[in-house]
C-alpha positions as CSV (number, residue, x, y, z in Angstrom):
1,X,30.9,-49.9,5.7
2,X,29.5,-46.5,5.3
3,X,26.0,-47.0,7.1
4,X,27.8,-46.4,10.0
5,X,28.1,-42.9,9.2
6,X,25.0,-42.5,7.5
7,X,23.3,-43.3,10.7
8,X,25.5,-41.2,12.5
9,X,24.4,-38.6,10.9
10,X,20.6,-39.6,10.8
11,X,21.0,-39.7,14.7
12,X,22.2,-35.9,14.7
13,X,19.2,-35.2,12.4
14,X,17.1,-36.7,15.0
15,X,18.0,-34.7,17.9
16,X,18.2,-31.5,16.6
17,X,14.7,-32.5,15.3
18,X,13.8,-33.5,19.3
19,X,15.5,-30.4,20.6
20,X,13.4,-27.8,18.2
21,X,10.5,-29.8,19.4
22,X,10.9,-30.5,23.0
23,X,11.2,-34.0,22.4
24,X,12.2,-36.0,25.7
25,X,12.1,-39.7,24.2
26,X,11.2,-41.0,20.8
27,X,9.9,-44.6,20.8
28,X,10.5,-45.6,17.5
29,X,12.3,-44.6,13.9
30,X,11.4,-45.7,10.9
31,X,13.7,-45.7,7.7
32,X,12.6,-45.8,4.1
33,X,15.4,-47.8,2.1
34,X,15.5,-48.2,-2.2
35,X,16.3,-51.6,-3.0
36,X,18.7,-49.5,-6.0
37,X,20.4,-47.5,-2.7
38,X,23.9,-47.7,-1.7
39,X,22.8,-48.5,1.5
40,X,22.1,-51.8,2.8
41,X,19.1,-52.4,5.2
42,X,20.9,-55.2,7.6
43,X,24.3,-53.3,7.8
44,X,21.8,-50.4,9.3
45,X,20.2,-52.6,11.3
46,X,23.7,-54.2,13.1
47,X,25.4,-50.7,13.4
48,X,22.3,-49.0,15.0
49,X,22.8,-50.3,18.4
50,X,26.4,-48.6,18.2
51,X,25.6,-45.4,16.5
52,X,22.8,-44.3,18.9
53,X,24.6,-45.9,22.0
54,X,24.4,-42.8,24.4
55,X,22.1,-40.7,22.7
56,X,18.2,-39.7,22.8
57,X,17.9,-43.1,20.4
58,X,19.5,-45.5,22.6
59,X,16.1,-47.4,23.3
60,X,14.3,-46.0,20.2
61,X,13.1,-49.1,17.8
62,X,13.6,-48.9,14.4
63,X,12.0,-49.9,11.6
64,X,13.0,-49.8,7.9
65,X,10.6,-50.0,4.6
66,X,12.0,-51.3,1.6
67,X,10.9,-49.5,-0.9
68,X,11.4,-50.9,-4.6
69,X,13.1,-50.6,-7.5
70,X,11.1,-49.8,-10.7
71,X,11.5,-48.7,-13.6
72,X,9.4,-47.5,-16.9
73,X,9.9,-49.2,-20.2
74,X,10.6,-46.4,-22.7
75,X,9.7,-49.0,-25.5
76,X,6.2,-50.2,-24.0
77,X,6.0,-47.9,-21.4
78,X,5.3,-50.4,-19.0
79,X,6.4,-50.2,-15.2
80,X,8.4,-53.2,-13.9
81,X,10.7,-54.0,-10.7
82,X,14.3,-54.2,-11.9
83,X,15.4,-55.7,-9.5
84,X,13.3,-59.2,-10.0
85,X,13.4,-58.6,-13.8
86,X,17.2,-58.5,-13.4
87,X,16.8,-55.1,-15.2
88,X,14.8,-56.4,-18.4
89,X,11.4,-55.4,-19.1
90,X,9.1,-58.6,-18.6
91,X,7.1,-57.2,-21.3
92,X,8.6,-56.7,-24.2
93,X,12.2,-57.6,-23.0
94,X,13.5,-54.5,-23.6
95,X,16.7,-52.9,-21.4
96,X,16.1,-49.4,-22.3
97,X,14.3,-48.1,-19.0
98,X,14.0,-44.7,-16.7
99,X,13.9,-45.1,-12.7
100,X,10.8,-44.5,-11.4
101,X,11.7,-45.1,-7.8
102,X,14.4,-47.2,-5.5
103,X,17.4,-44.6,-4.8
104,X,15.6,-43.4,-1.8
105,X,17.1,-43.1,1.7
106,X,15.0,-41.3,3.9
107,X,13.8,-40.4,7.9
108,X,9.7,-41.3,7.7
109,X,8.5,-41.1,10.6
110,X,9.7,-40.4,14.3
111,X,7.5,-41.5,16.9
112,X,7.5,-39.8,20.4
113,X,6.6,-41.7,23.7
């Protein structure tokens, strides 16, 4: 399971953010995680407790946005979610596609108390 890492190092991100701007205590975190991403939202969610266990995020929330996979047909040009379309354009059927969006893995927002 590498989200343990990933939000090992998303905690040291966070502090050194807090530090450069006098940040005492952050209330909440949110995530942005692409349904195409190698990272998987509920293995986040149960290592979270652990990773920030002793840190400035021990009793920050967190919040994660799924944000989806589309793609653009490059035969009809249409935008579909791969992931429900298992990857097939609903349109004209087609399989040849581009990415639009759905790889991300990103810190939104950090709210301070």
């Amino acid at each position: 399971m590498h989200e343990l890492g990933v939000v090992i190092e998303v905690v040291k991100t966070i502090e050194n953010f807090a530090r450069k701007n006098s940040l005492t205590q952050i209330d909440t975190l949110v995530l942005q995680i692409g349904e195409l991403s190698s990272i998987i939202p509920r293995y986040i969610e149960s290592c979270y407790p652990a990773a920030v266990d002793g840190t400035l995020l021990q009793n920050t929330k967190l919040k994660i946005e799924i944000l989806p996979g589309n793609g653009i047909c490059k035969k009809c040009s249409k935008v579909f979610n791969l992931i429900e379309n298992d990857g097939k354009c609903p349109y004209c059927q087609s399989t040849d596609f581009d990415i639009l969006g759905g790889k991300e893995f990103m810190i939104k927002e950090v709210v301070a108390c």
